[in-house]
Each structure stands twice: as structure tokens, then as C-alpha cells.
C-alpha positions in Angstrom: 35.5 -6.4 -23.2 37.7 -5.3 -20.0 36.6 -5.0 -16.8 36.4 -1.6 -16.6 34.4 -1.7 -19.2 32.2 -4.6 -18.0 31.4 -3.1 -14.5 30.3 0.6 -16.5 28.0 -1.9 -18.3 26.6 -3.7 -15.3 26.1 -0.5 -13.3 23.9 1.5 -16.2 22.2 -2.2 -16.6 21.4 -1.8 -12.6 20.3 1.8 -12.9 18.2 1.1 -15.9 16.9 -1.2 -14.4 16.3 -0.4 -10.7 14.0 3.3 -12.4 12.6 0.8 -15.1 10.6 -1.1 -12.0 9.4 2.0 -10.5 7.4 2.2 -13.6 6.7 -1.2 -13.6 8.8 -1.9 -16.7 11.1 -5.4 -16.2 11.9 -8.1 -18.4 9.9 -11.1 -17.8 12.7 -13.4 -18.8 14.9 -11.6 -15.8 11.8 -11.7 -13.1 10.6 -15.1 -13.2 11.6 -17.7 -10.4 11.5 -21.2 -9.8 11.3 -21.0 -5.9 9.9 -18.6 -4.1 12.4 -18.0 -1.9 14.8 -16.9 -4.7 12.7 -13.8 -5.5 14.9 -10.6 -3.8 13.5 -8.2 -2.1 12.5 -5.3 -4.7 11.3 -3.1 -2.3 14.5 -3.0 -0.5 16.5 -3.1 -3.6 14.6 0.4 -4.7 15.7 2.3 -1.6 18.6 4.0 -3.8 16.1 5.2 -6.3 13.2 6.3 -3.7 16.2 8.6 -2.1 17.3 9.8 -5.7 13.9 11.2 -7.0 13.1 12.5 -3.2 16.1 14.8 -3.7 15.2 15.6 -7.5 11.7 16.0 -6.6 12.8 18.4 -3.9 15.3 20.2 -5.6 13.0 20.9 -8.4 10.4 22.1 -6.3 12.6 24.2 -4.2 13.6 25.7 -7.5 10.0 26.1 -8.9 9.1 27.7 -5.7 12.3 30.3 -5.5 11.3 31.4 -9.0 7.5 31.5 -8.3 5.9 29.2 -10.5 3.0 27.3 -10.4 1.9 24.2 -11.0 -0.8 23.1 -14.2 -3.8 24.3 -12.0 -2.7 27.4 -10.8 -1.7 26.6 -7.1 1.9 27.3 -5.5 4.6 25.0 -5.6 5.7 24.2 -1.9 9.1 23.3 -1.0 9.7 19.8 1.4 8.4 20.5 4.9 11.3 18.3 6.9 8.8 17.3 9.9 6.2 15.9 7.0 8.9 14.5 5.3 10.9 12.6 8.5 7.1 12.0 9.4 6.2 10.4 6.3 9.1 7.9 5.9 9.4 7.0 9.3 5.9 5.5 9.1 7.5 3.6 6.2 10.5 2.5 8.5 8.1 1.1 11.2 6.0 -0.9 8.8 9.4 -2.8 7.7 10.3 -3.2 10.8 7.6 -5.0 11.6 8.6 -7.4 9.1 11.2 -8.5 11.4 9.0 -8.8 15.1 5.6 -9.7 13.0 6.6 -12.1 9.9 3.0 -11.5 7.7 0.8 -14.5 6.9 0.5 -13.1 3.4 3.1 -15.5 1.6 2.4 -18.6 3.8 -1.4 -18.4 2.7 -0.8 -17.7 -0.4 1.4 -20.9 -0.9 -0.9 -22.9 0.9 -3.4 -22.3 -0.9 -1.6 -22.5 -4.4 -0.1 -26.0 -3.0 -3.6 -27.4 -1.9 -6.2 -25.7 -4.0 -5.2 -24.5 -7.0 -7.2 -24.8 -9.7 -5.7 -24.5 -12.8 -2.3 -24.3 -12.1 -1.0 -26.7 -14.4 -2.1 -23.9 -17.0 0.5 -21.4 -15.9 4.2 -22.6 -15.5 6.5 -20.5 -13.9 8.6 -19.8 -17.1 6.1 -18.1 -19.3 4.8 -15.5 -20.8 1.2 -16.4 -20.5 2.0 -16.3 -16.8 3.2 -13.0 -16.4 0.5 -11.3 -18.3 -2.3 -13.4 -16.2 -0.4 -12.0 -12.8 -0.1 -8.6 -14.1 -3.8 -8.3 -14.0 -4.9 -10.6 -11.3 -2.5 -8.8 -9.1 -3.7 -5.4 -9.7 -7.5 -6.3 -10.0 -6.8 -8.1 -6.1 -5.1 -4.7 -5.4 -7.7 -2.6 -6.2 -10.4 -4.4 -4.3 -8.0 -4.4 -0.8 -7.7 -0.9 -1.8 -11.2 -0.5 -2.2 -12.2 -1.9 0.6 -9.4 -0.8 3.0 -11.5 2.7 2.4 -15.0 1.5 2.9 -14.3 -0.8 5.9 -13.7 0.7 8.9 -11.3 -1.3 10.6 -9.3 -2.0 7.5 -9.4 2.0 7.4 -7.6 2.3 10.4 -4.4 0.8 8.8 -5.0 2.3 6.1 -5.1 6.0 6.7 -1.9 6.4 7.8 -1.1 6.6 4.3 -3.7 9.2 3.8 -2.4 11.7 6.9 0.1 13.3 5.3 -1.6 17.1 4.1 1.5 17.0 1.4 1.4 15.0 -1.5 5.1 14.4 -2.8 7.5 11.4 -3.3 8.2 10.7 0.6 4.4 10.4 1.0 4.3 7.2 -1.0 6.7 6.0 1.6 3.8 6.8 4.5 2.7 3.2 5.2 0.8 1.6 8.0 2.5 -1.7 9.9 -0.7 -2.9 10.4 -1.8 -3.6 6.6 0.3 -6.0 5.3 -1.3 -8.2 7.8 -4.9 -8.4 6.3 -4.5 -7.4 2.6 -3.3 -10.9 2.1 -7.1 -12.0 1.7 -7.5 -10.1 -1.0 -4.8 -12.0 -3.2 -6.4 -15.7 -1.8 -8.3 -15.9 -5.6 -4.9 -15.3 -7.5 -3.6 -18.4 -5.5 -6.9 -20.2 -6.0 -6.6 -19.8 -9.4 -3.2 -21.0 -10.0 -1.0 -18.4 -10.2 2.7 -19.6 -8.9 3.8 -18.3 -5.7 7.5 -16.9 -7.2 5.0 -15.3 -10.0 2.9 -13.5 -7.7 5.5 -12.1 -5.5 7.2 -10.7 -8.3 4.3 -8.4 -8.8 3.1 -7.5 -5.2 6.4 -5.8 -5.9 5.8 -4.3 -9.5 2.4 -3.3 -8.6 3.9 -1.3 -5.5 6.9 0.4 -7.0 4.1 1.6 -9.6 2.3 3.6 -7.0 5.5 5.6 -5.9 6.0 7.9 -8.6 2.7 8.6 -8.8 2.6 10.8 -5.7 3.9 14.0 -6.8 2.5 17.7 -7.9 4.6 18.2 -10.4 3.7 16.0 -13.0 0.9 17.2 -14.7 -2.2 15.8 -17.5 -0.5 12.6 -19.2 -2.8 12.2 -22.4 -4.0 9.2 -23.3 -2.3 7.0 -20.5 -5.3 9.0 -18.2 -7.8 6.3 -19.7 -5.7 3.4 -18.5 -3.1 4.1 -16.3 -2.9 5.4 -12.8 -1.1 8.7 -13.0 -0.3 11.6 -10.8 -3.5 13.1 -11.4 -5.9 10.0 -10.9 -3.9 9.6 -7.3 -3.8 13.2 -6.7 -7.7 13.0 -6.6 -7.6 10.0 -4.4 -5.4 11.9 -1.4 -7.9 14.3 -1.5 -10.3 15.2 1.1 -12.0 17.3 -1.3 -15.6 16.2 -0.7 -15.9 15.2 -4.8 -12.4 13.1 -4.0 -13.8 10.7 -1.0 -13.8 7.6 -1.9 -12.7 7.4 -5.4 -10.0 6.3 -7.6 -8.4 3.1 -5.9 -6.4 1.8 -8.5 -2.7 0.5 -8.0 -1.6 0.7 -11.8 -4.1 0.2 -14.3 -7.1 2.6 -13.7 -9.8 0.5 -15.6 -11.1 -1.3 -12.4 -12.2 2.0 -11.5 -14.0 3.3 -14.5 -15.2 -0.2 -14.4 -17.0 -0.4 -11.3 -18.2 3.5 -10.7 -15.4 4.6 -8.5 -13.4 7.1 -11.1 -13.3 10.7 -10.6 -11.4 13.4 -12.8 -9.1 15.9 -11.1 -10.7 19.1 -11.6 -8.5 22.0 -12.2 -10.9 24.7 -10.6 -10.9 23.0 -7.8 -7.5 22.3 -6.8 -7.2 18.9 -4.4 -6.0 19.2 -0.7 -4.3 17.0 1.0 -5.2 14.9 3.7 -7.7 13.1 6.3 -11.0 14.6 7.0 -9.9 15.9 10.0 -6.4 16.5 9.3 -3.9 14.9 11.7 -1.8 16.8 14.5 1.2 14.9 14.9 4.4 13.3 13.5 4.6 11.3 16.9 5.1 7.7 14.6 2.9 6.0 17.4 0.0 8.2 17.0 0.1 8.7 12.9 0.0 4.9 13.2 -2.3 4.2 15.9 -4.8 7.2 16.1 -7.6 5.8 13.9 -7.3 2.2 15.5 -7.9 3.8 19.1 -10.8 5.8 17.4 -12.1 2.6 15.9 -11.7 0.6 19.3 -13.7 3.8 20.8 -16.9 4.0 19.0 -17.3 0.4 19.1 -17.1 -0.4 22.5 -19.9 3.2 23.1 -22.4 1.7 20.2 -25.6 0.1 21.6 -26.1 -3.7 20.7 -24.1 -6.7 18.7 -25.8 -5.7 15.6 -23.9 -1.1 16.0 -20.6 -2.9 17.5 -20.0 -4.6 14.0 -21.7 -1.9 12.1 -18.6 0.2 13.4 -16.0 -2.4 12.5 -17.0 -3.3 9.0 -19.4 -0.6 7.7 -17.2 2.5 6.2 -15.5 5.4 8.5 -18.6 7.8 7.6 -20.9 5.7 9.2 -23.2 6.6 12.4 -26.1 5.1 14.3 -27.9 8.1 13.9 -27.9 6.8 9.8 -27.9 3.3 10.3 -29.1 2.6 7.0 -25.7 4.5 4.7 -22.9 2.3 5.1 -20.3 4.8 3.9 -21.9 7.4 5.7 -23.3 10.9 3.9 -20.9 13.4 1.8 -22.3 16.1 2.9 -21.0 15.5 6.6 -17.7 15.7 5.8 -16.1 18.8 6.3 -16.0 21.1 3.6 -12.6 22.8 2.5 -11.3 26.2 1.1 -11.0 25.8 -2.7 -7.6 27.0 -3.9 -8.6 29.5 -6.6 -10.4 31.6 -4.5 -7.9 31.8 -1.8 -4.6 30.4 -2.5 -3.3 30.8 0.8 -6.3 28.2 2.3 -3.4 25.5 2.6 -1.4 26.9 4.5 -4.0 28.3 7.1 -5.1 24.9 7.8 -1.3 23.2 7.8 -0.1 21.3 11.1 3.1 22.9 11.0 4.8 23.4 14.9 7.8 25.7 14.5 10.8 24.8 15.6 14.1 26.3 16.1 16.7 26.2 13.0 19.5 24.5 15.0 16.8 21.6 16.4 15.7 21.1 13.0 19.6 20.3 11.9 20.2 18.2 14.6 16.9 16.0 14.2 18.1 16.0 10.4 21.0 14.6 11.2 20.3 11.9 13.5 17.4 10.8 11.5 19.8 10.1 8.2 21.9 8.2 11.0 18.4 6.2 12.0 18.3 5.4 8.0 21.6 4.2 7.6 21.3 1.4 10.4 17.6 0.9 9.9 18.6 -0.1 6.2 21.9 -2.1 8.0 18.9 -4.0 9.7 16.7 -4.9 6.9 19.6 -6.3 4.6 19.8 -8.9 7.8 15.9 -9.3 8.2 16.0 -10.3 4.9 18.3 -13.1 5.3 16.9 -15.9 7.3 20.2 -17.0 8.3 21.4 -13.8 9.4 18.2 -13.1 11.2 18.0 -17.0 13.0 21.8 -15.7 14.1 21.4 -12.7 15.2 18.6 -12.5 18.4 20.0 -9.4 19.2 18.3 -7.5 15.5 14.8 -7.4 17.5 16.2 -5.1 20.4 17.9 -2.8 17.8 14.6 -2.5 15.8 12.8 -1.5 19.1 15.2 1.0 19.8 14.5 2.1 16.2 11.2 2.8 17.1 12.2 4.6 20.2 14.5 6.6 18.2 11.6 7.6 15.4 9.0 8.8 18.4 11.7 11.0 20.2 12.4 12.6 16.7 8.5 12.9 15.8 7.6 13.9 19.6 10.5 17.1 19.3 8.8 17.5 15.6 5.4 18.0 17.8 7.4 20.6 19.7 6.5 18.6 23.3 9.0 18.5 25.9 8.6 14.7 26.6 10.8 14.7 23.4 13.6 16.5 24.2 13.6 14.0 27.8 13.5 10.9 25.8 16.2 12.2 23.4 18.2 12.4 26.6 17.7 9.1 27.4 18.1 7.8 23.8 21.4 8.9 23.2 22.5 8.3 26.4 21.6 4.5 25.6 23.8 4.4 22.4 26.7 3.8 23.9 25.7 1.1 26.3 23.7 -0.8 23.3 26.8 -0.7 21.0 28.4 -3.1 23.3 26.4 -5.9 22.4 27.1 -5.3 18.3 30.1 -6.6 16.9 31.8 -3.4 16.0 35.6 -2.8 15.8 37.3 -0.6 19.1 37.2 2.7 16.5 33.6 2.7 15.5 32.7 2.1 19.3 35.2 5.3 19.9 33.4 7.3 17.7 29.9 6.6 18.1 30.5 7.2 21.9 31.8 11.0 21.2 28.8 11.3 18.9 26.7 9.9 21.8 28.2 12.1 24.3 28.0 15.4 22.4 24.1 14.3 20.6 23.2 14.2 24.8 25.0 17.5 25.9 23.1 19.2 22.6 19.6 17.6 24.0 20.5 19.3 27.2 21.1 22.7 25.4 17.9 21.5 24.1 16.3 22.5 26.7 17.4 26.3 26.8 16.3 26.8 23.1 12.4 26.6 24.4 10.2 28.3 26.8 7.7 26.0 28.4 4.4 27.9 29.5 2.9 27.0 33.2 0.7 23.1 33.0 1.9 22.9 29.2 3.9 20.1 27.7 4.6 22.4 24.1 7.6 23.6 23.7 7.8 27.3 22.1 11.1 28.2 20.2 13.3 31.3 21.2 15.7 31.1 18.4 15.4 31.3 14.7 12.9 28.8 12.6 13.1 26.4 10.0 
């Protein structure tokens, strides 16, 4: 075989295999790892193929919506909204970067657990079959009782619905993820260590089990037959995104959906009552700092105003729905929560009740393209976060992940149509050229990311002249053409 010939083979090979573990299909012999520390990164190695099916998905939808169809229950296809969209995967950008500032306990308990207390782990060698098959269900069955529980307890909701505030349901909402989670679902996985199953094993598939859940947030995959009674699908997760009163609290699984019909949390997707999208009380912003923080601040709130030790935890640990005023219903009462506009009667319910600030058509181009820029070196950064080396040599990494983050709320905060985020766009690109100077990038690079600088800040100026700001208001309202 030539070499041609041989690198052809290897790339389909990757393809194949890069869509194969979004849907959770690997080859055991290909996935299993002596040391833990020689498992890569599948979550960073799917990037490629979350970007590919976000701009199928999108196309197709685009295409379904230009010709007017409709989906299996009737209701209108809707094209990408960009603010939802930058919205959605910049939550999933902070919650990486976290990963470089906050390293998670998850893996170190884990392993000392397995190291000190496992109980049968002479039973499960790394290199076996048995192995995998034992970690494909204790994985998923730990998964669904974090899920479970990071729904009914109210402080674990708080990272937890960040996920759950997007009111669109497509590929980039999968993406929507809380920094704060990773950092107490760990306990849920504790037994899997306890009972033996290797570290290498087990981070294999916290992987699997994630990829899984992406492709199952999109509309336009419809009734899969008999994979309904075992599987997760599109429908299952549709139901669980939806703050349909018969959709709260129901359908947690992560791939197989047996836990649920197991233990009385399954629900059906009912097609004369199409799903909507979203919180309760539907979030209004795509500042990254509020989509992530909102609920905790909430949270913090009603605890410190209950009466007594006895309310204070109550409002920690008993679900979101929960009052003093029902002390005794620890998931509070469905028929408090708000009810919705079902789809068949009016279709245009959804769009009433979107959070969607206008913005002018130019703004929305020039956000676009600074936030594929924000991808490009955010990715740049996590290749080195995920090498200890590079990230022991490199102190300066933190700095450019903080201005990361400042880059993502000036973006979200001009999203929100407030003027702070045209200022702070001023003084973000303004920066760029002064922080560049501490990278180790060659004279040409530096040239041209200093014209981009300089003409990103005069355009943030113009900024400015695109909006009319009414007397004591910070929201911006567009003069020019929308997007």
C-alpha cells in the first residue's frame, strides 16, 4: 500500500471513528488503557464533529424552514438564532476553561478510592471484555442518578440549569454546560470505583456516555421505533428540556433509558402537545456570567431569607419547587409552575414568549466574527491544558483564559443589547495588542493581529452610532437593519 493510499485510509478510519463515538459505538480493543493518564481527551478530540453536525443541522433546518415544512408534530422548523447559539457554546467554553483554573476532584477520588477500597477489582482487568460491558452500565446507571438528582436538589440545580436555559433545542444546546458541575457529580461515580471498576476503564466512558447525549438534542429527528424502549433518543430528551408541566422532572437518562422506566421517572413525548423549551421562568440573557450564575445567586437568596436551620437546608437540598409555605413536598407542587401555550392551538406561542433582543445586521457580523476568532484560540488553549507539561510551562495560559471569559461577556452583554458591552468591547480589543506581547508569536502574526485590533476598536466606536440609548436606560435599541 503507498502512502497516499495509507493516509486516505487513516483519515476515513479517524472520521469513522470520531461520528462512531458520538453514538457511542467504539471498539473495545482500541479504548482500553493501562494507565490512566494515557486515555486522550475524547471530548476535545470531537470538537471537529460537534462543528460538522452544527452546520448540517443548521443547514438543514434553514432549508426545512425556507420551504416551509414541519417537523413530525406539526410545529415550525426554526432556523439557528446566532445570540442562542454563541450563548449556548460559550457556556460550554467556560466550563472547559475551568478545567484549566479549577482541576476537578472527580478523577483523583475516583482513583483513590479504586486504589484503597476496591472491592472486587481483581474481577475486572483492564483488558477485557467483561470490563467494558460492567462500565457501560455502571457508568450510565451513576449518570442517571447525578442526573436525577442534579434536578431534585436544589443546589445541585443551580449548576445544573444552565443546561436547561436555552428556549431552543438543537445541536449547540448540548454544548450549554455549567462550570460548576463537574465539580460535585464526581460522588455519584464513588460506587463504580468502590466496586472495582479500573480508573482508565471508567474514564473511557464518562466520555462515551457524554458524546451519547449530543446528538440527541435536535428537532429534527423524529420517532425511532423500537430503540424508544431502550435508548435515549431525541424524543425521550426532547421531553426532558421541556417545561411543559407533564415534562418536569422526567426522563434523566444519559444513554440507556431503562433506569427511567425503571424507577417511575419516564414520560412519552406527546405529539398534541408539542414541548417548549426552557426554564420555568425562561432566562433573559446571553451575558455567560449570568446564564451561569443566575440560579446559584437565587439559591444563595432564599436561603439566607428562610426562618431556622431546619428551611436554610430545606432550600439547599430539597428540589427547586420547594416553599415554606409547603414544607411537607420536597419537589414542590406541578400545579405552581407556570403553565405554557400548547403549540397546536397557537403555533406562533414560541415565538411570543422568545428572549430575542434585536440587534443590527452589521453588529451581528462583527460579533460572528470575533467569536469564531474566540474559538480558534480557546481550542489553541485547551490542546495545552491538556498537556501537563505544556500547562506546568506555560503560567501565562491562566491570564489568556481569563481574558477568554472577558471576551465571552462583552459578546453576550452586546447580544443583551446593553451599552456596558459595546464599552467593554472597547476595552477588549484595545487589550489585544498589548497581551500578544507576552505570547511567543512571530513579528507577522503580531502585525496582523494589531491591524485587526485597531480596526475591531474603531468598529466598537462606530458601535456606538448604530444604537439610540433612551434617558436612565442601559439597553441599546438598533437604528439600522436586523439580523
Amino acid at each position: 500500500m503507498n502512502t497516499s493510499s495509507a493516509d486516505a485510509l487513516s483519515s476515513a478510519r479517524y472520521v469513522i471513528e470520531g461520528y462512531g463515538r458520538l453514538l457511542y459505538i467504539a471498539d473495545p480493543s482500541t479504548h482500553m488503557f493501562d494507565k490512566f493518564n494515557d486515555v486522550p481527551n475524547y471530548i476535545t478530540m470531537a470538537v471537529p464533529f460537534f462543528i460538522s453536525t452544527i452546520v448540517f443541522e443548521a443547514l438543514l433546518m434553514w432549508i426545512a424552514n425556507y420551504r416551509e415544512m414541519r417537523l413530525q408534530n406539526g410545529r415550525k422548523v426554526k432556523n439557528f438564532r446566532l445570540n442562542d447559539t454563541i450563548s449556548s457554546i460559550s457556556a460550554g467554553m467556560f466550563q472547559q476553561l475551568t478545567k484549566l483554573l479549577f482541576k476537578s476532584v472527580e478523577f483523583g477520588a475516583y482513583i483513590y478510592i479504586f486504589e484503597n477500597y476496591a472491592i472486587f477489582s481483581s474481577y475486572f482487568p483492564v483488558r477485557s471484555y467483561v470490563t467494558w460491558a460492567f462500565a457501560f452500565f455502571f457508568v450510565d446507571f451513576g449518570y442517571y442518578w447525578f442526573h436525577r438528582a442534579a434536578h431534585e436538589v436544589n443546589l445541585f440545580w443551580a449548576a445544573h440549569v444552565v443546561h436547561h436555559s436555552s428556549q431552543e433545542y438543537n445541536q449547540t444546546t448540548a454544548l450549554r454546560q455549567s462550570f460548576l458541575q463537574e465539580h460535585f457529580s464526581w460522588l455519584f461515580y464513588l460506587p463504580v470505583a468502590l466496586f472495582g471498576i479500573p480508573p482508565s476503564i471508567f474514564r473511557v466512558h464518562r466520555d462515551l456516555d457524554t458524546l451519547f447525549q449530543y446528538w440527541i438534542h435536535t428537532e429534527l429527528i423524529g420517532n425511532l421505533g423500537p430503540l424508544e424502549y431502550f435508548l435515549n433518543t431525541p424524543s425521550h430528551h426532547r421531553v426532558h428540556h421541556g417545561r411543559n408541566p407533564y415534562c418536569i422532572d422526567q426522563n434523566y437518562a444519559g444513554t440507556l433509558i431503562i433506569w427511567d422506566r425503571m424507577f417511575g421517572t419516564f414520560t412519552a413525548e406527546k405529539e398534541d402537545e408539542p414541548v417548549l423549551y426552557g426554564i420555568v421562568h425562561p432566562l433573559q440573557s446571553f451575558n455567560p456570567f449570568t446564564v451561569q450564575t443566575h440560579h446559584l445567586l437565587h439559591v444563595m437568596e432564599k436561603t439566607w431569607k428562610s426562618k431556622g436551620v431546619v428551611n436554610k437546608f430545606k432550600a439547599l437540598f430539597y428540589g427547586p419547587g420547594w416553599t415554606p409555605e409547603k414544607p411537607e413536598l420536597r419537589l414542590g407542587e406541578i400545579k405552581d409552575i407556570p403553565p405554557v401555550q400548547n403549540l397546536k392551538k397557537d403555533p406562533d406561542a414560541e415565538i411570543k414568549d422568545l428572549y430575542n433582543p434585536v440587534i443590527p445586521l452589521i453588529v451581528n457580523f462583527y460579533v460572528l466574527l470575533h467569536f469564531a476568532v474566540i474559538i480558534a484560540v480557546q481550542n489553541m488553549v485547551m490542546v495545552r491544558i491538556d498537556s501537563a507539561e505544556a500547562y506546568t510551562l506555560n503560567p501565562v495560559l491562566p491570564f489568556i483564559a481569563a481574558f477568554l471569559y472577558f471576551s465571552m461577556t462583552s459578546i453576550g452583554m452586546i447580544l443583551d443589547g446593553k451599552k456596558q458591552g459595546i464599552i467593554l468591547e472597547c476595552i477588549r480589543v484595545a487589550a489585544i495588542p498589548f497581551l500578544c506581547r507576552f505570547l511567543e508569536l512571530n513579528e507577522s502574526l503580531i502585525i496582523f493581529i494589531d491591524i485587526f485590533s485597531i480596526s475591531s476598536f474603531l468598529f466598537s466606536l462606530y458601535g456606538f452610532s448604530l444604537f439610540s440609548i433612551k434617558q436612565g436606560s442601559d439597553i441599546l435599541e438598533p437604528k439600522l437593519k436586523t439580523l
